[in-house]
VOKOL-636730 format. One line per 3 residues: number of its first residue (from 0); for each residue z, x, y of N, C-alpha, C, O. Coordinates in nm, 3 decimals. Each point is the difference from the previous one (the first is absolute). Layout:
N
NUM	Z:X:Y:Z:X:Y:Z:X:Y:Z:X:Y; ... .
***
This chain:
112
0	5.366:4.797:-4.490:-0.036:-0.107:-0.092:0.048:-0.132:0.057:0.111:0.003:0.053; -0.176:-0.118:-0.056:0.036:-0.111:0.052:0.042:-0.081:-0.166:-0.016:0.039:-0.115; 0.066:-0.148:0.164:0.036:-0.154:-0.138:-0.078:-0.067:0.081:0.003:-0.005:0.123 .
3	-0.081:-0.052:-0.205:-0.071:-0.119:0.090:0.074:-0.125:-0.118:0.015:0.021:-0.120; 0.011:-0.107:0.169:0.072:-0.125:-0.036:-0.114:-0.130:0.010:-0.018:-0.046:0.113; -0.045:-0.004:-0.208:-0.005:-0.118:0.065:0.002:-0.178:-0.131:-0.019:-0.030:-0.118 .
6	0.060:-0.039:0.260:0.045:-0.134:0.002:-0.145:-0.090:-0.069:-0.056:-0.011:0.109; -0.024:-0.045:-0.189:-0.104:-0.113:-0.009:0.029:-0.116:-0.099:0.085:-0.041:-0.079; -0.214:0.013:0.135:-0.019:-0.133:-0.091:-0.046:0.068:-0.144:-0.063:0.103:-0.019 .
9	0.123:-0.205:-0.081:-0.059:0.058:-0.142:-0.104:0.001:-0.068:-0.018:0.050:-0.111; -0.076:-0.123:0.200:-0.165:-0.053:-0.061:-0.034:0.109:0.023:-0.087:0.034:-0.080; 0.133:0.109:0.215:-0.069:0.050:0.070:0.012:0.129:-0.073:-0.044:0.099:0.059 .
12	0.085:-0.085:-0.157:0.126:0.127:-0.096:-0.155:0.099:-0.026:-0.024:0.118:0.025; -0.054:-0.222:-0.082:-0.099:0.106:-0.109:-0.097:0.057:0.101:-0.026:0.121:-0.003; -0.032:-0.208:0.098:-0.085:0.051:0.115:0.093:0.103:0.071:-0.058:0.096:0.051 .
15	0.146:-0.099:-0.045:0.096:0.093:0.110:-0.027:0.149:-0.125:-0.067:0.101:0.024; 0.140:-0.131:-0.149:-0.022:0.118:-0.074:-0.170:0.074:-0.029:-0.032:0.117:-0.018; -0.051:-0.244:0.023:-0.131:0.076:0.016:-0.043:0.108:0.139:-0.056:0.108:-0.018 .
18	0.082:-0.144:0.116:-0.010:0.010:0.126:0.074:0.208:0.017:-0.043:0.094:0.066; 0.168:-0.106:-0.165:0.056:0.094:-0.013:-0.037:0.106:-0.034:0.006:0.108:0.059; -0.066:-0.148:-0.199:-0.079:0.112:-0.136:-0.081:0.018:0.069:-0.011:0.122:-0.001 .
21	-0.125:-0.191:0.124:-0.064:0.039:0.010:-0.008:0.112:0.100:-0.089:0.077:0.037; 0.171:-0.090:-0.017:0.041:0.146:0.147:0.067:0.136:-0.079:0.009:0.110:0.055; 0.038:-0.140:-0.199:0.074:0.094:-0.024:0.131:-0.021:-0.047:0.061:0.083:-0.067 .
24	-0.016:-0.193:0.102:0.160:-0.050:-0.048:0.011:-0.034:-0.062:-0.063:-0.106:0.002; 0.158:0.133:-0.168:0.007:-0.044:-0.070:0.176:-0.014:-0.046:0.033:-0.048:-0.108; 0.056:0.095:0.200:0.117:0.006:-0.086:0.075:-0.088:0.128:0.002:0.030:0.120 .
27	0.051:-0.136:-0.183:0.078:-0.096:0.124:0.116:-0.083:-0.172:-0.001:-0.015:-0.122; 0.076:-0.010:0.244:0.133:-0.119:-0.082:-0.046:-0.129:-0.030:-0.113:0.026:0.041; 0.101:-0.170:-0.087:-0.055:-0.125:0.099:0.142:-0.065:-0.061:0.060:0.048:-0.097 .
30	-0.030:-0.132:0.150:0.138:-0.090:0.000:-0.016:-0.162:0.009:-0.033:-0.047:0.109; 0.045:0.002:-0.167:-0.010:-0.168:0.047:0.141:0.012:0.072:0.102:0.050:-0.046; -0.118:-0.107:0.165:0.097:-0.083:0.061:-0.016:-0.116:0.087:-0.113:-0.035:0.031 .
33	0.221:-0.032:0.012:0.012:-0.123:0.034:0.050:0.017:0.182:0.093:0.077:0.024; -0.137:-0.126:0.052:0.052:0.004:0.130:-0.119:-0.150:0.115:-0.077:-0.094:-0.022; 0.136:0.166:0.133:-0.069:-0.086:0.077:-0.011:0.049:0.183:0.089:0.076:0.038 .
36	-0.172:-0.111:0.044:0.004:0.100:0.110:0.044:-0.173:0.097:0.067:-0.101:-0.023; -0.157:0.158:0.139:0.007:-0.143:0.103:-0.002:-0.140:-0.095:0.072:-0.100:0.004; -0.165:0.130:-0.074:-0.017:-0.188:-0.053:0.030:-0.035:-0.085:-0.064:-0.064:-0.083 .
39	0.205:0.108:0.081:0.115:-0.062:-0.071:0.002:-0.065:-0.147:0.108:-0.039:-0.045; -0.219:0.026:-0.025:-0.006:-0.034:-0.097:-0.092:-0.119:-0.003:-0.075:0.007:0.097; 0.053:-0.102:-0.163:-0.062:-0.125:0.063:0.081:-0.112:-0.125:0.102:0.038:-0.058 .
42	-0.153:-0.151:0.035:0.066:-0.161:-0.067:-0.117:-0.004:-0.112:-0.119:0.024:0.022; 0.181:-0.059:-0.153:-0.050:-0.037:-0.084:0.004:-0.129:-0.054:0.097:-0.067:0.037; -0.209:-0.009:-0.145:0.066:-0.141:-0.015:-0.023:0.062:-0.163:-0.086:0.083:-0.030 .
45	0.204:-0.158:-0.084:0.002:0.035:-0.135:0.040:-0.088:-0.037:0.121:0.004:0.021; -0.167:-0.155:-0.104:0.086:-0.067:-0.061:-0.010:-0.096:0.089:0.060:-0.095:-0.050; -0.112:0.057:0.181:0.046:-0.054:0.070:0.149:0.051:0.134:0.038:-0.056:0.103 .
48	0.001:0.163:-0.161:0.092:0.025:0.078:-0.058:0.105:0.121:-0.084:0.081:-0.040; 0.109:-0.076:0.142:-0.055:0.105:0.095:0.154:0.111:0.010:0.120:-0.025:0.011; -0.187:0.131:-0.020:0.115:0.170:0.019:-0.059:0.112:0.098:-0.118:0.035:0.009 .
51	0.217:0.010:0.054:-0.042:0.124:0.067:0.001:0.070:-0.110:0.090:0.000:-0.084; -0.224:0.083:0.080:-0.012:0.180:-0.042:-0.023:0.076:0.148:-0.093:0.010:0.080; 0.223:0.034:-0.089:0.027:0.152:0.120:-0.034:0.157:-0.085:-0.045:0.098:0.059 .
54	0.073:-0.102:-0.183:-0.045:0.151:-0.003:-0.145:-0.040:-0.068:-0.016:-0.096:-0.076; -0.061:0.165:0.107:-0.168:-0.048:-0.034:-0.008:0.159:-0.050:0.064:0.088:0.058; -0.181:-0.053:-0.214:-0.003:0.105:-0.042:-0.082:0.105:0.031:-0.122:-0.002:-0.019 .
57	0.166:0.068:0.052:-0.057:0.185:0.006:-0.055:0.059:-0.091:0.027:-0.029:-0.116; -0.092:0.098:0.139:-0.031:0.147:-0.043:0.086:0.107:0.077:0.023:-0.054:0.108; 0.048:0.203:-0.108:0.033:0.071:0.034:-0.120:0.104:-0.030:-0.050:-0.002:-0.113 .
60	0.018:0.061:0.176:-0.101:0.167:-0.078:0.098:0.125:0.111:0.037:-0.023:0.115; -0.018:0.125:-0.177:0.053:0.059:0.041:-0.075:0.140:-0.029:-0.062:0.008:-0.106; 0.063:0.090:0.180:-0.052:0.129:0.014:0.031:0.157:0.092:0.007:-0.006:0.122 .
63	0.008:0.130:-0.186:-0.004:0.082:0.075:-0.106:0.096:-0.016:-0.030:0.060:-0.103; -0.045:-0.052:0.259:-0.116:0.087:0.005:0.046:0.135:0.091:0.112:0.035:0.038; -0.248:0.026:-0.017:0.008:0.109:0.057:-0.052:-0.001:0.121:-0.120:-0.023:0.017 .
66	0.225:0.055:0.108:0.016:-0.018:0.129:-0.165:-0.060:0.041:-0.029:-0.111:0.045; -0.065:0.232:-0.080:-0.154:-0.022:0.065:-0.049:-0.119:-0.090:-0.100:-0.054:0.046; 0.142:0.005:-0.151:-0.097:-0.108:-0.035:0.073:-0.146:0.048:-0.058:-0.102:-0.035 .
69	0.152:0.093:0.094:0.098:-0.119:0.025:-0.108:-0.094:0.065:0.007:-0.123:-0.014; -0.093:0.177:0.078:-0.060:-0.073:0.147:-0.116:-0.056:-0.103:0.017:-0.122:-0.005; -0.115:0.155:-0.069:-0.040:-0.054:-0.107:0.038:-0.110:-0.092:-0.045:-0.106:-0.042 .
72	0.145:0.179:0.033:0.076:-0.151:-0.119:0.021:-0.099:0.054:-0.022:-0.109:-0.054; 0.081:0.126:0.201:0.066:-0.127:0.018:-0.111:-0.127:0.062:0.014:-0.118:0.032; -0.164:0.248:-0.036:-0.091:-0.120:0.067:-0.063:-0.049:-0.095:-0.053:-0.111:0.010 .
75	0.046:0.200:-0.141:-0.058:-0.096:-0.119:0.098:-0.106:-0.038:-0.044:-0.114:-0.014; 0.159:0.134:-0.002:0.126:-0.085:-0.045:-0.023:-0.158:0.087:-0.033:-0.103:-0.059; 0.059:0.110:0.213:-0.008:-0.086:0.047:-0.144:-0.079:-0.018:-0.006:-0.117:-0.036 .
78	-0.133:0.214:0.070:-0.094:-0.119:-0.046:-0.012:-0.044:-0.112:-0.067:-0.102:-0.017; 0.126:0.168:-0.087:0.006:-0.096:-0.145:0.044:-0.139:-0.005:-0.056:-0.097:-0.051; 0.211:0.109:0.138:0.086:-0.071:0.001:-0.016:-0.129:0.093:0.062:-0.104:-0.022 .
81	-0.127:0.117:0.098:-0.023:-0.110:0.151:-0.133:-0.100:-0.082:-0.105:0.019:-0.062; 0.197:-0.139:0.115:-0.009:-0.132:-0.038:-0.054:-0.026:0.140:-0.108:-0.056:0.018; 0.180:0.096:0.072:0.002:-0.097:0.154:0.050:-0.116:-0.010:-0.067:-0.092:0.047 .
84	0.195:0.062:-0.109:0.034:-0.128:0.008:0.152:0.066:0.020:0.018:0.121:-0.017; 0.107:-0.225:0.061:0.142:0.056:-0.029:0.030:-0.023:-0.123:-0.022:-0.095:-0.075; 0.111:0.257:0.054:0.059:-0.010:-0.156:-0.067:0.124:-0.078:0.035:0.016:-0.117 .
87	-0.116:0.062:0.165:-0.111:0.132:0.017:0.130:0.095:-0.093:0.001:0.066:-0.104; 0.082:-0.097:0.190:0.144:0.123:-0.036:-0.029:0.131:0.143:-0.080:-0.015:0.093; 0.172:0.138:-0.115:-0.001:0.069:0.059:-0.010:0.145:-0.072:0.023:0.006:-0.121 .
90	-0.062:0.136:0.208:0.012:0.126:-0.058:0.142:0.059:0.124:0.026:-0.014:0.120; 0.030:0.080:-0.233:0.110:0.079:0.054:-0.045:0.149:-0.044:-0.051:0.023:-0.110; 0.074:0.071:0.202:-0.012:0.137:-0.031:0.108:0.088:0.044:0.038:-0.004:0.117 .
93	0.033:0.111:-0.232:0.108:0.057:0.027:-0.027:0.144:-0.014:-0.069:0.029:-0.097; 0.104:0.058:0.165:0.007:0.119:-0.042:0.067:0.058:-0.139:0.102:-0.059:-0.036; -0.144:0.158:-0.039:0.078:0.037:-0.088:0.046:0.153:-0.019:-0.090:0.068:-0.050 .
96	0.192:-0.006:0.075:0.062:0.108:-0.020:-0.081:0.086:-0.097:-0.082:0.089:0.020; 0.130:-0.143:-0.128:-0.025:0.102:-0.151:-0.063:-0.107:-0.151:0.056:-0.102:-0.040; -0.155:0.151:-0.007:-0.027:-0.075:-0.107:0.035:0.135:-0.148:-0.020:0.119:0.026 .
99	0.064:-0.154:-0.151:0.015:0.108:-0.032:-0.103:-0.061:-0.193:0.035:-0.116:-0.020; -0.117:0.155:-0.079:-0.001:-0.050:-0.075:0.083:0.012:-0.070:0.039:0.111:0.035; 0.046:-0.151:-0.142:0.106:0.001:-0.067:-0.050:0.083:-0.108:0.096:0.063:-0.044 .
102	-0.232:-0.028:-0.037:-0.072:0.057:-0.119:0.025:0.089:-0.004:0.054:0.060:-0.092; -0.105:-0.003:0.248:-0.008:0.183:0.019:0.037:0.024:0.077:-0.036:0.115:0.025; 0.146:-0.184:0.106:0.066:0.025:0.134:-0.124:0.071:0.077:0.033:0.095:0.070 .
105	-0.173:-0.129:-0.074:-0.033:0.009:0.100:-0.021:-0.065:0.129:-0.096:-0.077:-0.008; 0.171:0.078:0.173:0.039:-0.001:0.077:-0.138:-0.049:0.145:-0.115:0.043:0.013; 0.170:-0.116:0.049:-0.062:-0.054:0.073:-0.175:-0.082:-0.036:-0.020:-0.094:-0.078 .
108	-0.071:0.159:0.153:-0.134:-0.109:0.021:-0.074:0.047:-0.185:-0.084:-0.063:-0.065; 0.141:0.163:0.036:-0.073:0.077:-0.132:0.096:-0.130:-0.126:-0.029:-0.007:-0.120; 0.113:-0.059:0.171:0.103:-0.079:-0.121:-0.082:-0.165:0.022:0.022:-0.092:-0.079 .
111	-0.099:0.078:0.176:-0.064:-0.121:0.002:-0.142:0.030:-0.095:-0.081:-0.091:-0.019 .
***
């Protein structure tokens, strides 16, 4: 079983989740968070005053699939997600040991 992890923009949330259902995926985490990669954030003007914003906002989506569909997901995931501009975000993928459901302790790819 893999975690597929990934990093976007938040406009990109509902197309990314369409992109999902339509392959079959329907059970993921999503997280707002705040971060920033190479481009550091960029300058705002408010009031007249100009401010750095360094953490610029996220989406998190988070997921664990089953070894053979990983290669799938992660190509619907990314073309959902691609802007082609910087600031896209990134996918991280981790292996996962053991998934267990907590309902009925059933164990591994049968608990997803």
């Amino acid at each position: 079983m893999k975690k597929i992890e990934a990093i976007i923009q938040p406009f990109k949330l509902e197309e990314v989740k369409e992109a999902l259902k339509a392959i079959g995926i329907d059970g993921m985490t999503v997280t707002e968070v705040r971060g920033h990669g190479r481009q550091k954030g960029h300058k705002e003007v408010y009031r007249g005053q100009e401010y750095q914003v360094d953490l610029l906002p996220k989406m998190k989506v988070e997921m664990v699939v089953p070894d053979a569909r990983s290669e799938e997901v992660l190509s619907a995931l990314s073309k959902a997600a691609r802007t082609g501009k910087i600031g896209d975000g990134k996918i991280f993928v981790y292996e996962v040991a053991e998934a267990i459901r907590i309902r009925n302790d059933d164990r591994g790819e049968s608990a997803l």
